[in-house]
OpenMM code with the backbone's topology and positions (N, CA, C; nanometers):
from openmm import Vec3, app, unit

residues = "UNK UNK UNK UNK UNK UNK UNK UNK UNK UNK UNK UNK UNK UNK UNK UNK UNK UNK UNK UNK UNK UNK UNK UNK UNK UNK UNK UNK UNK UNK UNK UNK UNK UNK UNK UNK UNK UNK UNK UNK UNK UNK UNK UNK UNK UNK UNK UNK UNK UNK UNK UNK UNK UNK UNK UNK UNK UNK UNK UNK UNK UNK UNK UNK UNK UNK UNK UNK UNK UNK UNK UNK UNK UNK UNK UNK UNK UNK UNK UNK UNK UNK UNK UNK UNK UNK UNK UNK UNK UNK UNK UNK UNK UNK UNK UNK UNK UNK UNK UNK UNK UNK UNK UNK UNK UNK UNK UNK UNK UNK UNK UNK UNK UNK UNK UNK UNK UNK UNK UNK UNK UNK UNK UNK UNK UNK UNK UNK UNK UNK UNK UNK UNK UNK UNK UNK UNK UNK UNK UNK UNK UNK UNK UNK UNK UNK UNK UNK UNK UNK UNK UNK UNK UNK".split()
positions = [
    Vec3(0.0823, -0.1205, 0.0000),
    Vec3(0.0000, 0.0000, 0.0000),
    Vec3(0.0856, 0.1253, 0.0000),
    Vec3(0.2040, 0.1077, -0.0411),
    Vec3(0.2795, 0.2378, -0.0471),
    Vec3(0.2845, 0.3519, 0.0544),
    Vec3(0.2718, 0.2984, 0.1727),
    Vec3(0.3364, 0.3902, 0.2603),
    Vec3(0.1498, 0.4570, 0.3012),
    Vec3(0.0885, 0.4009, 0.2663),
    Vec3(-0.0937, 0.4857, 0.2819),
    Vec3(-0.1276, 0.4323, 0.3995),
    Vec3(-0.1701, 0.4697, 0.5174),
    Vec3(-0.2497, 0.3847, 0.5877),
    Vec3(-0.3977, 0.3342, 0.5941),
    Vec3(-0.3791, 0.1926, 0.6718),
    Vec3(-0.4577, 0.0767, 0.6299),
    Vec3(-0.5865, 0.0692, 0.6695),
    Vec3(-0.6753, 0.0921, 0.6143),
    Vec3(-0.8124, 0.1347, 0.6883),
    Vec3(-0.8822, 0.0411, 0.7773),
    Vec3(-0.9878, 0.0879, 0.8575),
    Vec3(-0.9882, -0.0341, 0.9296),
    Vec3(-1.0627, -0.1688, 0.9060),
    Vec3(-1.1638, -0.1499, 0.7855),
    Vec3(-1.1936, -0.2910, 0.7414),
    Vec3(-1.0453, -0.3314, 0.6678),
    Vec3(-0.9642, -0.2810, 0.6466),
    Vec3(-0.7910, -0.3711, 0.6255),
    Vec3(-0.7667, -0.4166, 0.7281),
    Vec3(-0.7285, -0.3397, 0.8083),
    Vec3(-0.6485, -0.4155, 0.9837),
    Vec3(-0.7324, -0.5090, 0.9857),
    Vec3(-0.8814, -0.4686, 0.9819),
    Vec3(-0.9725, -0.6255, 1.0394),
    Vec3(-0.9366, -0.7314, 0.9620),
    Vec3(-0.9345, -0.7147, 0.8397),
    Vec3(-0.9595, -0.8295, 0.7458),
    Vec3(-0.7965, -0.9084, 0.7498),
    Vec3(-0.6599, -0.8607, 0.7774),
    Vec3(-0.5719, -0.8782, 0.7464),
    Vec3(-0.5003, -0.9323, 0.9423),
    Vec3(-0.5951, -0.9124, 1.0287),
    Vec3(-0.6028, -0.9398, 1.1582),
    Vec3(-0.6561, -1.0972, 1.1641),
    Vec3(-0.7406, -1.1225, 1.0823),
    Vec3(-0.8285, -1.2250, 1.0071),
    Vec3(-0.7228, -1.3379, 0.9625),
    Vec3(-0.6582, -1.2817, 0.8788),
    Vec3(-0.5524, -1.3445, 0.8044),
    Vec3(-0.4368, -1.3974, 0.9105),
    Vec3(-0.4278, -1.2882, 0.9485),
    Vec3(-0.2918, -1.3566, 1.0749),
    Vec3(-0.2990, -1.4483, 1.1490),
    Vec3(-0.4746, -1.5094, 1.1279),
    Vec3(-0.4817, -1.5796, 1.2184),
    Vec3(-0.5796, -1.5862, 1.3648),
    Vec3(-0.5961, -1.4360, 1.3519),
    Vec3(-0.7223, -1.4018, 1.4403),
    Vec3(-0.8792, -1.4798, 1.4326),
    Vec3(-0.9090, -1.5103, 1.5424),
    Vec3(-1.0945, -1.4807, 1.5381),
    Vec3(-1.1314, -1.3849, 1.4869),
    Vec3(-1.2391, -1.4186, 1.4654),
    Vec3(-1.3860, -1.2661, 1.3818),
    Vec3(-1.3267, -1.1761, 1.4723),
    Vec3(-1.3857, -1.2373, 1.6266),
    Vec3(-1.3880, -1.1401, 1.7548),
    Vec3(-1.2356, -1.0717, 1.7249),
    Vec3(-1.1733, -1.1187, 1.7718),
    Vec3(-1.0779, -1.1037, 1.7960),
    Vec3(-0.9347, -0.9652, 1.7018),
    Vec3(-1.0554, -1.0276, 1.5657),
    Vec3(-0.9802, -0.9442, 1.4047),
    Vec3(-1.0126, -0.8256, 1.4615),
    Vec3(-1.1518, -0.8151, 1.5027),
    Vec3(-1.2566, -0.6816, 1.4928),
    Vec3(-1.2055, -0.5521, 1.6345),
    Vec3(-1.1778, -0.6363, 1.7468),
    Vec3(-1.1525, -0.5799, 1.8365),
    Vec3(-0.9985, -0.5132, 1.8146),
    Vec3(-0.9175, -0.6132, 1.8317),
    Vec3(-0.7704, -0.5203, 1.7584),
    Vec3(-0.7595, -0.4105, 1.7000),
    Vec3(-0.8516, -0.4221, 1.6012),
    Vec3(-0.8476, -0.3275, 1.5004),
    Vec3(-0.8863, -0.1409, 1.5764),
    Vec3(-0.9640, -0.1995, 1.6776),
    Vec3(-1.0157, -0.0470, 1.7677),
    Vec3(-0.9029, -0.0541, 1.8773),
    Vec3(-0.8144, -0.0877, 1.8989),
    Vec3(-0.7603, -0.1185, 2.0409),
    Vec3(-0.6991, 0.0828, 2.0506),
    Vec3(-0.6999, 0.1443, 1.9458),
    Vec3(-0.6223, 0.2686, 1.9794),
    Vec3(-0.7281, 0.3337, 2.0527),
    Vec3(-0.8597, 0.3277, 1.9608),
    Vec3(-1.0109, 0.4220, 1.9824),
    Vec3(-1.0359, 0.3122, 2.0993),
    Vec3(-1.0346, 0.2908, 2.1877),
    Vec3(-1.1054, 0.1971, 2.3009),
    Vec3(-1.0496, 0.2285, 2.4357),
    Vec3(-0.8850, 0.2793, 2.3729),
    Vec3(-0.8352, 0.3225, 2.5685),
    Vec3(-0.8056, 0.1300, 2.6201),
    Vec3(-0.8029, 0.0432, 2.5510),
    Vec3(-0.7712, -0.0388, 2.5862),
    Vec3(-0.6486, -0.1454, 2.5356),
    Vec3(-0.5476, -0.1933, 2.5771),
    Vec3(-0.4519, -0.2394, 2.5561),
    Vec3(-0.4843, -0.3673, 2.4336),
    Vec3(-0.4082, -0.3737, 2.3602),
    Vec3(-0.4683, -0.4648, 2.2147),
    Vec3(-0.4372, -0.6087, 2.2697),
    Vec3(-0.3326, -0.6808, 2.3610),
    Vec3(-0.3211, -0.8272, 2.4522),
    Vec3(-0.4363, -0.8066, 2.5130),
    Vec3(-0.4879, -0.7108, 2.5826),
    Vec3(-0.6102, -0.7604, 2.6594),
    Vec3(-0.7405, -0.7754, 2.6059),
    Vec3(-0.7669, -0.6603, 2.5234),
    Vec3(-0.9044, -0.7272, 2.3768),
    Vec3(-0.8938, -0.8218, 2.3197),
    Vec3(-0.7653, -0.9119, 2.2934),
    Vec3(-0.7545, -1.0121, 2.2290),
    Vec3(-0.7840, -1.1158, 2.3337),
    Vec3(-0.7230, -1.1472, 2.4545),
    Vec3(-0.7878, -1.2453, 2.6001),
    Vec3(-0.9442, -1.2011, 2.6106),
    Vec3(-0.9673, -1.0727, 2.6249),
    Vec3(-1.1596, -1.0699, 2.6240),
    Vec3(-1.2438, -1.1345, 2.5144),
    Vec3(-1.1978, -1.1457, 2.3897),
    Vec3(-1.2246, -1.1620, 2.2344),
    Vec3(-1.2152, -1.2994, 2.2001),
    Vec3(-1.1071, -1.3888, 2.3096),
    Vec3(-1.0114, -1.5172, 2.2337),
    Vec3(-1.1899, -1.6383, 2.2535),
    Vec3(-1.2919, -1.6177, 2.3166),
    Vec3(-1.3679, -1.7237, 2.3776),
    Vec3(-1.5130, -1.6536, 2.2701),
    Vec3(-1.5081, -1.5711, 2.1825),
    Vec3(-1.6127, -1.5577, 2.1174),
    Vec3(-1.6302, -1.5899, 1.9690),
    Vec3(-1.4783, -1.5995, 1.9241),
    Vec3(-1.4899, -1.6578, 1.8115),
    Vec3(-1.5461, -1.8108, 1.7641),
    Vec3(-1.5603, -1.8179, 1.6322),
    Vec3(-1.6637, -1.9729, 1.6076),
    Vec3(-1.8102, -1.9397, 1.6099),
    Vec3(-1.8673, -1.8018, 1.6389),
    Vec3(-1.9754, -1.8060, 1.6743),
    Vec3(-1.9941, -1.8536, 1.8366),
    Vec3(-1.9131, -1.7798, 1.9149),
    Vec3(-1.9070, -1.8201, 2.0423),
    Vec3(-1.8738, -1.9289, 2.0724),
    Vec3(-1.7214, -1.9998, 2.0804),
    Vec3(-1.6790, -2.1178, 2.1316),
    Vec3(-1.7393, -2.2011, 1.9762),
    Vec3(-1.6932, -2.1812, 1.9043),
    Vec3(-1.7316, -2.2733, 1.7653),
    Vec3(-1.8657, -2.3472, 1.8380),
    Vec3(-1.9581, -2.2724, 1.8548),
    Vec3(-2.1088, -2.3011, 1.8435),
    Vec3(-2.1682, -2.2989, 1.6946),
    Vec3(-2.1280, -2.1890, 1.6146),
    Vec3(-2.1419, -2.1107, 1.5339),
    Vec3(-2.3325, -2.0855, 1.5444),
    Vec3(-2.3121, -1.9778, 1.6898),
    Vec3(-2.4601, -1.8696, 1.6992),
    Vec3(-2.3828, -1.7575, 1.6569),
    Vec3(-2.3934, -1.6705, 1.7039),
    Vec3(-2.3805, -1.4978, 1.6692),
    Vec3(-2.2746, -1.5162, 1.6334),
    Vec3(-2.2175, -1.4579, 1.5013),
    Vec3(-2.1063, -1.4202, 1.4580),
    Vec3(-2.0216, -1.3575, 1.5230),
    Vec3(-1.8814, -1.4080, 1.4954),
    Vec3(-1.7960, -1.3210, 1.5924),
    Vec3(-1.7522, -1.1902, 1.6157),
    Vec3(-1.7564, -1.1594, 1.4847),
    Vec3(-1.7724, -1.0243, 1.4402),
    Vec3(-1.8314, -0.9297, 1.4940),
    Vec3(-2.0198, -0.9572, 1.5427),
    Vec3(-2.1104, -0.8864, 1.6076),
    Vec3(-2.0896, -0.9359, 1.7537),
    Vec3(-2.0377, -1.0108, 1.7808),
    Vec3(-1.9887, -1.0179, 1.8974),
    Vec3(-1.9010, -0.8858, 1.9282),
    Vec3(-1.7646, -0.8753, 1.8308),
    Vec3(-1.6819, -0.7548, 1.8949),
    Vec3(-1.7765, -0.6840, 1.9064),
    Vec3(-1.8753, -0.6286, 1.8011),
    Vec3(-1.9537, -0.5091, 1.8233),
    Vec3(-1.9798, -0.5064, 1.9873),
    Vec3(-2.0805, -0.5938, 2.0026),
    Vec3(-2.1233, -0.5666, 2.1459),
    Vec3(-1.9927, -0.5642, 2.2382),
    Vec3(-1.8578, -0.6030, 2.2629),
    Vec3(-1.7421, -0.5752, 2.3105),
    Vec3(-1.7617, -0.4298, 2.2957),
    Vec3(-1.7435, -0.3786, 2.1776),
    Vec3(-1.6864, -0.2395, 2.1458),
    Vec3(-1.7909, -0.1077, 2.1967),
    Vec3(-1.9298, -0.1675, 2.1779),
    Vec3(-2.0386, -0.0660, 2.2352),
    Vec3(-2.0196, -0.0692, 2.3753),
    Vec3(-2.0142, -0.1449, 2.4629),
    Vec3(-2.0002, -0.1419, 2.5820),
    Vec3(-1.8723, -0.1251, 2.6084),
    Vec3(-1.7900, -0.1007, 2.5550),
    Vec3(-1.6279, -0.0466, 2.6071),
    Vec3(-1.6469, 0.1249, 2.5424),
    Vec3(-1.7679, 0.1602, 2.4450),
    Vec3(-1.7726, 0.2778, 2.4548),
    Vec3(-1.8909, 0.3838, 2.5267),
    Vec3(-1.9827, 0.3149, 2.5215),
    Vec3(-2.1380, 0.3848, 2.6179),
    Vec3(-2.1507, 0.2867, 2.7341),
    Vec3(-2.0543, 0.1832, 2.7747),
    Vec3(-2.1132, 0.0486, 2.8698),
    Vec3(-2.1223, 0.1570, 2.9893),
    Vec3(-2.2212, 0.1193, 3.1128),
    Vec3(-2.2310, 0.1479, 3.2098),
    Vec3(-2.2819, 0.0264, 3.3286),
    Vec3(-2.2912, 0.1002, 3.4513),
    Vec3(-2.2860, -0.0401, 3.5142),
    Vec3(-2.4493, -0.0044, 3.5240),
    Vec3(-2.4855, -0.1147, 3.4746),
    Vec3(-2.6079, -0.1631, 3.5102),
    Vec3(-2.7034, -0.1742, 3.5817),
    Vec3(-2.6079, -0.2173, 3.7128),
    Vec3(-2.6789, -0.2033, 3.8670),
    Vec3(-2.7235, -0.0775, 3.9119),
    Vec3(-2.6634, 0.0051, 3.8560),
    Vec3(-2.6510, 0.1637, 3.9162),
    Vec3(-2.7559, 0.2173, 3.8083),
    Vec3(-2.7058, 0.1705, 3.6574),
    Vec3(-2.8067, 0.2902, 3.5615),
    Vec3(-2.9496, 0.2495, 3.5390),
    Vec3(-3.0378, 0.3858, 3.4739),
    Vec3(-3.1471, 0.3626, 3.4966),
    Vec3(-3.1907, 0.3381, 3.3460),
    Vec3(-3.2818, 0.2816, 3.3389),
    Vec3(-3.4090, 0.2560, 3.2043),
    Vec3(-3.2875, 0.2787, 3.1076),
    Vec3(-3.3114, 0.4136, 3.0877),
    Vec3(-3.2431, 0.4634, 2.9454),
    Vec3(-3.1447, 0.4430, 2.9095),
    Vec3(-3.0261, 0.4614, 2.9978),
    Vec3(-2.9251, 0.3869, 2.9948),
    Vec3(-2.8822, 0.2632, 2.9430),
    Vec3(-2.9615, 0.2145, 2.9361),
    Vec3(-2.9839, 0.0308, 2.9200),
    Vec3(-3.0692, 0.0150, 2.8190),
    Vec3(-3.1851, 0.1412, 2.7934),
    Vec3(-3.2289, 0.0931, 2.6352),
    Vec3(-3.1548, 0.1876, 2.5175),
    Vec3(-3.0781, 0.2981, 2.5513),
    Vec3(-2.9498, 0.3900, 2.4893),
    Vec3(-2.8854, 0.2736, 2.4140),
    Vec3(-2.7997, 0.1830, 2.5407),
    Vec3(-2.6675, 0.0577, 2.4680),
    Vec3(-2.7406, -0.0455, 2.3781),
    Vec3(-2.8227, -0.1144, 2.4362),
    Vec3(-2.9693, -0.1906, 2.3941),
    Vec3(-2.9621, -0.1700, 2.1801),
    Vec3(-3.0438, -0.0390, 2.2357),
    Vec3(-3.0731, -0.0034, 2.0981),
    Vec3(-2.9281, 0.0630, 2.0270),
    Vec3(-2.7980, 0.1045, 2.0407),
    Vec3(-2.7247, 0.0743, 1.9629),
    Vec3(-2.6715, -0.0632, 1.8997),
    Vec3(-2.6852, -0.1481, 1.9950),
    Vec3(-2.6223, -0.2706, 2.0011),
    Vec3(-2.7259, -0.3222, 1.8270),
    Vec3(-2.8914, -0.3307, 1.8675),
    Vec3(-2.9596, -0.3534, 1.7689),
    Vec3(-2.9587, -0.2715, 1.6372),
    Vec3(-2.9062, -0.1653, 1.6661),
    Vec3(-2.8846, -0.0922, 1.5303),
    Vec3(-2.7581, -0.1429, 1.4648),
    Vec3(-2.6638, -0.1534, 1.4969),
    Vec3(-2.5728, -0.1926, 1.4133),
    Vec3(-2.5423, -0.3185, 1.3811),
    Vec3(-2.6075, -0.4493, 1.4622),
    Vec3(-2.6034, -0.5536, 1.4271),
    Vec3(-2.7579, -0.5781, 1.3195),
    Vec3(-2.8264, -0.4891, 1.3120),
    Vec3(-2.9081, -0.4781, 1.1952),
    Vec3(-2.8437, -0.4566, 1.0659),
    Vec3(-2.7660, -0.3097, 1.0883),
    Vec3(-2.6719, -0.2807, 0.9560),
    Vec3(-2.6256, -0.3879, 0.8944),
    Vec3(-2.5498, -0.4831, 1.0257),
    Vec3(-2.4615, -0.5831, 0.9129),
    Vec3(-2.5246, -0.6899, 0.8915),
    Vec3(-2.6680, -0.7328, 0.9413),
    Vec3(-2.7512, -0.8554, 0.9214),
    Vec3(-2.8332, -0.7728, 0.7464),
    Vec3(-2.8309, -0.6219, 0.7338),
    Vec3(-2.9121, -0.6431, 0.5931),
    Vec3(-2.7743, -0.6407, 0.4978),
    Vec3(-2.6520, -0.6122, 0.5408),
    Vec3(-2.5308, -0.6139, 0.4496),
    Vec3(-2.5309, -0.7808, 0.4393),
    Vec3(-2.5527, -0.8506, 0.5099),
    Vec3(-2.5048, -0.9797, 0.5222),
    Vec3(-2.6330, -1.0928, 0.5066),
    Vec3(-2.7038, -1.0532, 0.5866),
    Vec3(-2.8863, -1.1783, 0.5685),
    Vec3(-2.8488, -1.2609, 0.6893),
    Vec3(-2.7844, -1.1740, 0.7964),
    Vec3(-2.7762, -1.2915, 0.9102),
    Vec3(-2.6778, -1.2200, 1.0099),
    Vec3(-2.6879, -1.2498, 1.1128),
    Vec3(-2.5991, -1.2463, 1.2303),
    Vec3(-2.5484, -1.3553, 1.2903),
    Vec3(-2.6096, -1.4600, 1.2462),
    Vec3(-2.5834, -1.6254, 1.3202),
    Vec3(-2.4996, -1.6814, 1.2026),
    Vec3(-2.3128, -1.7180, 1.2724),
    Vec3(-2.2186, -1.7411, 1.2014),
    Vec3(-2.2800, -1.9144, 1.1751),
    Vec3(-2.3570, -1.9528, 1.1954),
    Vec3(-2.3621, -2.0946, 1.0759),
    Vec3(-2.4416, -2.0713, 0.9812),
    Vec3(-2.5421, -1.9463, 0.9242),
    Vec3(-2.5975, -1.9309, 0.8680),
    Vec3(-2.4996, -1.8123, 0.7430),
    Vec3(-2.4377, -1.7896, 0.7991),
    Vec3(-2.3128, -1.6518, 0.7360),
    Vec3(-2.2347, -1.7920, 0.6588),
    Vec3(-2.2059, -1.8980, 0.7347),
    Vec3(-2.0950, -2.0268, 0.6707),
    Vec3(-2.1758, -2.0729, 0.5413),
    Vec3(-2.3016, -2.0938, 0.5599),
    Vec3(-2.3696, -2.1900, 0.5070),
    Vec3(-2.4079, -2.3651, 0.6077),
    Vec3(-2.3612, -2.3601, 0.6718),
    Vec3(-2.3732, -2.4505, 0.7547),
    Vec3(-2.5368, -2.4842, 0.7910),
    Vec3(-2.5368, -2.6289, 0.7704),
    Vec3(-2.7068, -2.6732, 0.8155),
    Vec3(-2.7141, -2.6893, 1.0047),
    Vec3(-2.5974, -2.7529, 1.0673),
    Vec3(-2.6416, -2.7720, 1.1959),
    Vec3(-2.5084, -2.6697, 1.2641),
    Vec3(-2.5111, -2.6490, 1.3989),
    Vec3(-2.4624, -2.5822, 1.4841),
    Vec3(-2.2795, -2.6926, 1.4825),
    Vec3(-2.1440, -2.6503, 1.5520),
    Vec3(-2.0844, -2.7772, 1.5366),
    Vec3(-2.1197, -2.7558, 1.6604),
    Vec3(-2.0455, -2.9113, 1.6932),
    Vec3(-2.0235, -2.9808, 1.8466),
    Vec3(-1.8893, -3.0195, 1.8462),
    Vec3(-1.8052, -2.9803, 1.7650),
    Vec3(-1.6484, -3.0579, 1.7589),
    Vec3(-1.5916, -2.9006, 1.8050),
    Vec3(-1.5184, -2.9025, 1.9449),
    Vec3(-1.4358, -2.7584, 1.9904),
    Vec3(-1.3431, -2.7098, 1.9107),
    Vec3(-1.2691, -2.8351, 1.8148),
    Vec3(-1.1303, -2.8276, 1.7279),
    Vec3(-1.1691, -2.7229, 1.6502),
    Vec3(-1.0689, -2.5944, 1.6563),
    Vec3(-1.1150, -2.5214, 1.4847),
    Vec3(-1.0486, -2.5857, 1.3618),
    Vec3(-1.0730, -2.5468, 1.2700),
    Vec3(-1.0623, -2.6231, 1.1551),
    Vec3(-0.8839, -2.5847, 1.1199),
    Vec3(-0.7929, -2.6326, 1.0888),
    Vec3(-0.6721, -2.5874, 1.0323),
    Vec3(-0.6664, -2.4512, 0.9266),
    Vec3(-0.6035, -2.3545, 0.9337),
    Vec3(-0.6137, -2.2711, 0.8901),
    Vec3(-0.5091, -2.2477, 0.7611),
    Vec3(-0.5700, -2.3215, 0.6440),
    Vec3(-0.4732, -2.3431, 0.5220),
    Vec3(-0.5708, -2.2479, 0.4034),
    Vec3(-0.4936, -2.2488, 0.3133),
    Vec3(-0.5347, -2.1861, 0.2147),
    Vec3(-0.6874, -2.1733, 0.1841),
    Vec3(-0.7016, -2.3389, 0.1576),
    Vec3(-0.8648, -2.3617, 0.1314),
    Vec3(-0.9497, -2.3257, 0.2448),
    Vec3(-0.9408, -2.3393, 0.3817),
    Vec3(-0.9899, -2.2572, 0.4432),
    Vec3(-1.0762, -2.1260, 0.4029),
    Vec3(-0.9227, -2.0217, 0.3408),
    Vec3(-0.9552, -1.9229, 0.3890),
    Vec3(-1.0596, -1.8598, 0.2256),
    Vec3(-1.0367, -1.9409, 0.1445),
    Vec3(-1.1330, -1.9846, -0.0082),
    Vec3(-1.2847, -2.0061, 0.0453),
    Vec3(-1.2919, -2.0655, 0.1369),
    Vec3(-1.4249, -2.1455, 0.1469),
    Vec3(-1.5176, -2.0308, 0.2622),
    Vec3(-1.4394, -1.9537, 0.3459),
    Vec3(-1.5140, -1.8733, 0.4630),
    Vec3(-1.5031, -1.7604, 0.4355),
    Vec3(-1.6677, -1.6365, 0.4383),
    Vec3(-1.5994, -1.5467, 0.3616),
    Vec3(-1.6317, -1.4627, 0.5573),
    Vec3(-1.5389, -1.5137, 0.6156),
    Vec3(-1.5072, -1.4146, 0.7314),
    Vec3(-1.4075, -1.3326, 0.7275),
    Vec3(-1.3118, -1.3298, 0.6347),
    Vec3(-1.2414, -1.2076, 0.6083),
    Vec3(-1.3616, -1.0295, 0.5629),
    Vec3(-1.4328, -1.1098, 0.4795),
    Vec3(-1.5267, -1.0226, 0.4346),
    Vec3(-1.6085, -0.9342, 0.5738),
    Vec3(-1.6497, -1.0391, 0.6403),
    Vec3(-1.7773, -1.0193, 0.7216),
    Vec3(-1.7119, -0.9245, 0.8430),
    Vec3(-1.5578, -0.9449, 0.8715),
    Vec3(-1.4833, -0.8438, 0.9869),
    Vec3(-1.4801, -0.7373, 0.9089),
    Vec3(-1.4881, -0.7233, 0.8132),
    Vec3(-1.4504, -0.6236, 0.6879),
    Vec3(-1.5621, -0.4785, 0.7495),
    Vec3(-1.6670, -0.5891, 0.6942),
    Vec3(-1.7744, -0.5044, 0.6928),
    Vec3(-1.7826, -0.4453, 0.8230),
    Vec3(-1.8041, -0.5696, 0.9211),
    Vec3(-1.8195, -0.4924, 1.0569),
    Vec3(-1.7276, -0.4017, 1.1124),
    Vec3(-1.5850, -0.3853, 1.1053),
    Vec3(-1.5005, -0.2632, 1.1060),
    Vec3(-1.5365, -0.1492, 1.0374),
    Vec3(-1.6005, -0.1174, 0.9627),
    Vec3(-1.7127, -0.0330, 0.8639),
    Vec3(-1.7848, 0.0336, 0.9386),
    Vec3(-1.8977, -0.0590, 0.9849),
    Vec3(-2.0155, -0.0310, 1.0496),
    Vec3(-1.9457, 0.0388, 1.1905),
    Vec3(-1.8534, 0.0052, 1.2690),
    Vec3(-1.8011, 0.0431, 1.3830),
    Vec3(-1.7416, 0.1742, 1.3833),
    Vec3(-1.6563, 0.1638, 1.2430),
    Vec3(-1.5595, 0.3416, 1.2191),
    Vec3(-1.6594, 0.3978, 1.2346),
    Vec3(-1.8031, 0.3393, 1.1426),
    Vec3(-1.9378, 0.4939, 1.1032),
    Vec3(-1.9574, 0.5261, 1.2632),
    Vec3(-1.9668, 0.3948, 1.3850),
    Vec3(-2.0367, 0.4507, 1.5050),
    Vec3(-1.9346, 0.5426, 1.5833),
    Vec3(-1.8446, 0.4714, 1.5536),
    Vec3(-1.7317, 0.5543, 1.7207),
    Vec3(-1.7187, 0.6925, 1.6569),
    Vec3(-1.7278, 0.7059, 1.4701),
    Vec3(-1.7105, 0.8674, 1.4427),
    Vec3(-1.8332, 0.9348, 1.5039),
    Vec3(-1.9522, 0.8806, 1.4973),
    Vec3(-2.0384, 0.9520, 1.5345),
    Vec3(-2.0659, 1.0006, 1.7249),
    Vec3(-1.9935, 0.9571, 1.7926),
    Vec3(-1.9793, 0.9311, 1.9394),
    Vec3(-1.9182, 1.0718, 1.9713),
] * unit.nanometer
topology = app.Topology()
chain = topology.addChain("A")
for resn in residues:
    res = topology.addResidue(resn, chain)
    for name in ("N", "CA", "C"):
        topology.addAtom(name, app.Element.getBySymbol(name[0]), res)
């Protein structure tokens, strides 16, 4: 890229590549905008990829989201009132809307193509064909997208 810097659906997608989780691509990629150390988003991040523990439910991707909304409007709960809680609530649903009409889904076995949920913990080896067959490079892509549009607007 000639010396240009790398936008952040790049870092995500190329975070992806290195080897990262969804979670994990997506969160990195904010570690400057978050006030939080990029080893420790990656330990908060490392148990959501797979669709949460290779369940493959919610994509990992919209997983960081909800990481990233609550590391930027989170409050404690116990203490806040109503609004507070339908404020994060309804960001959380707005932007995992964005990328369910970019995408037709939020549930990473339905993003795979996959008919059943797995039950095998092993992730799959991470070789070429892999990365041919899953378009989760894409899907951190997008969601680093959807995230620049929110934290600019914050």
């Amino acid at each position: 890229m000639s010396g240009e810097a790398m936008t952040k659906r790049q870092i995500a997608e190329q975070n992806f590549l290195d080897g990262y989780n969804c979670t994990q691509a997506v969160v990195a990629a904010f570690a400057d905008e978050l006030g939080v150390d990029k080893d420790t988003l990656i330990k908060i991040a490392s148990s959501f990829g797979g669709g949460f523990g290779r369940l493959r439910e919610v994509c990992g991707a919209v997983s960081a989201m909800g990481i990233i909304v609550g590391l930027v409007e989170g409050c404690d709960f116990s203490k806040a009132g109503q609004d507070a809680k339908s404020a994060q609530y309804a960001a959380v649903q707005r932007l995992a809307g964005e990328f369910k009409d970019i995408n037709g889904s939020i549930i990473c076995r339905e993003l795979l193509g996959a008919k059943l949920a797995a039950t095998i913990p092993t992730p799959d080896a991470r070789t070429p064909e892999y990365y041919k067959k899953r378009p989760c490079a894409k899907l951190v892509g997008d969601m680093a997208e959807i995230i620049e549009r929110y934290i600019a607007q914050k």
